[in-house]
C-alpha positions in Angstrom: 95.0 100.3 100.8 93.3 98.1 98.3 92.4 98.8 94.8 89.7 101.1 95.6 88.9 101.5 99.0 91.0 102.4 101.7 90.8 99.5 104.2 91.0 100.0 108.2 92.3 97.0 109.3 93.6 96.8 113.5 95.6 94.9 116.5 92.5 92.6 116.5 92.4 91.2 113.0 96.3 90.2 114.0 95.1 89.1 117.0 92.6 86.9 116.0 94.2 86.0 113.3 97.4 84.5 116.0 94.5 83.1 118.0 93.2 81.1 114.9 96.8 79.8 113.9 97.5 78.6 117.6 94.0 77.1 117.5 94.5 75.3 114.0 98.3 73.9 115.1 97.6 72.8 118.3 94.3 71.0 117.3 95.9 68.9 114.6 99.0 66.6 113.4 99.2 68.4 110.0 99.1 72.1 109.2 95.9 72.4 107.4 97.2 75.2 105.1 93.8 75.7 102.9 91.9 76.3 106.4 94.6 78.8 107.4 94.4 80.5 104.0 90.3 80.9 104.2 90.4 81.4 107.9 93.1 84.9 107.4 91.8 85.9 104.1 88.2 85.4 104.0 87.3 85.8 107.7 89.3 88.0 109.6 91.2 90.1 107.4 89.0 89.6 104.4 85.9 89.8 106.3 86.7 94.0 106.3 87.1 93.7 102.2 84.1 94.2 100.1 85.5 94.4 96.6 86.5 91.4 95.1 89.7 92.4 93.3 91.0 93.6 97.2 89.9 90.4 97.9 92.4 88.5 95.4 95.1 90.9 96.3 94.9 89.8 99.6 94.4 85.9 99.4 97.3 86.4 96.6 99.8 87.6 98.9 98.5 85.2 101.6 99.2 82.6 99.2 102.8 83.3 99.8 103.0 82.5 103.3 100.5 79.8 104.0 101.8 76.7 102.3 104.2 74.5 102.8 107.2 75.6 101.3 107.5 78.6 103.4 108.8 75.8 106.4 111.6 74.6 103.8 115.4 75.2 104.8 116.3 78.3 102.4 113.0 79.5 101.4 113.0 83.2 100.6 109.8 85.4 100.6 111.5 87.8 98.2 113.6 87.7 95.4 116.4 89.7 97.3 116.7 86.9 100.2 116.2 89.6 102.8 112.8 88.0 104.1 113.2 84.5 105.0 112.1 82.3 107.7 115.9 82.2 110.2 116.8 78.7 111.0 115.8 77.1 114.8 118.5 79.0 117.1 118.9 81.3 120.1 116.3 84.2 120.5 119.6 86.1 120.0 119.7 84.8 116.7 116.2 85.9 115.8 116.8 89.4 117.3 119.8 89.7 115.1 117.6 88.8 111.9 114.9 91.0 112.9 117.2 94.0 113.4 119.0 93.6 110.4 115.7 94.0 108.1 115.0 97.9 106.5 113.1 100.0 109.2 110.3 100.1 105.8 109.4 97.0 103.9 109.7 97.0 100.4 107.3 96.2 98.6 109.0 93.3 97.2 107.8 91.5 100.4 104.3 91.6 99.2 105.2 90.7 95.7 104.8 94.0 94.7 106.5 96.0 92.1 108.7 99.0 93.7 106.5 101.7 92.2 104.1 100.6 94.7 106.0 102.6 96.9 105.1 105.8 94.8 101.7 105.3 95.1 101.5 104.4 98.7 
């Protein structure tokens, strides 16, 4: 849901959007984050949003994932430290992560105030 239009987005905006980021990393030395960034929120998942402030919504919480940071030791996607990238281990490991993570996101994740929950 955007700002004023409700937007119908699918498996194959995910899809392409995995396709893209295999594409991008296994074509280059360096993770070239901006392309990422226009690639996801322009193109494929932005290419379905025709206002502009759904636009900056989206490339604003894309911002949070596409950069480098996000590959640091530690980093945290939220405030609460529930969503974080696990360390290299055992698929077991990433299982165990994965299940331990509220069946319903929180907004929090999206850098969104709880009372989006309200509205949603």
């Amino acid at each position: 849901m955007g700002w004023n239009i409700r937007y119908e987005f699918n498996d194959s905006d995910l899809e392409t959007s995995f396709t893209m980021l295999k594409l991008f990393l296994d074509s280059q030395d360096e993770i070239p984050w901006d392309a990422l960034l226009f690639v996801t929120g322009h193109i494929n998942y932005g290419g379905r949003v025709t206002d502009d402030l759904d636009r900056r919504c989206l490339l604003t919480i894309l911002e949070k994932y596409c950069h480098v940071d996000c590959l640091k030791e530690g980093y945290k996607f939220s405030g609460s430290g529930i969503y974080f990238a696990p360390s290299d281990g055992l698929i077991a490991s990433y299982r165990d992560y994965i299940d331990s993570l509220p069946m319903n996101d929180n907004p929090e994740i999206f850098g969104l105030h709880d009372n989006a929950n309200i509205n949603f």
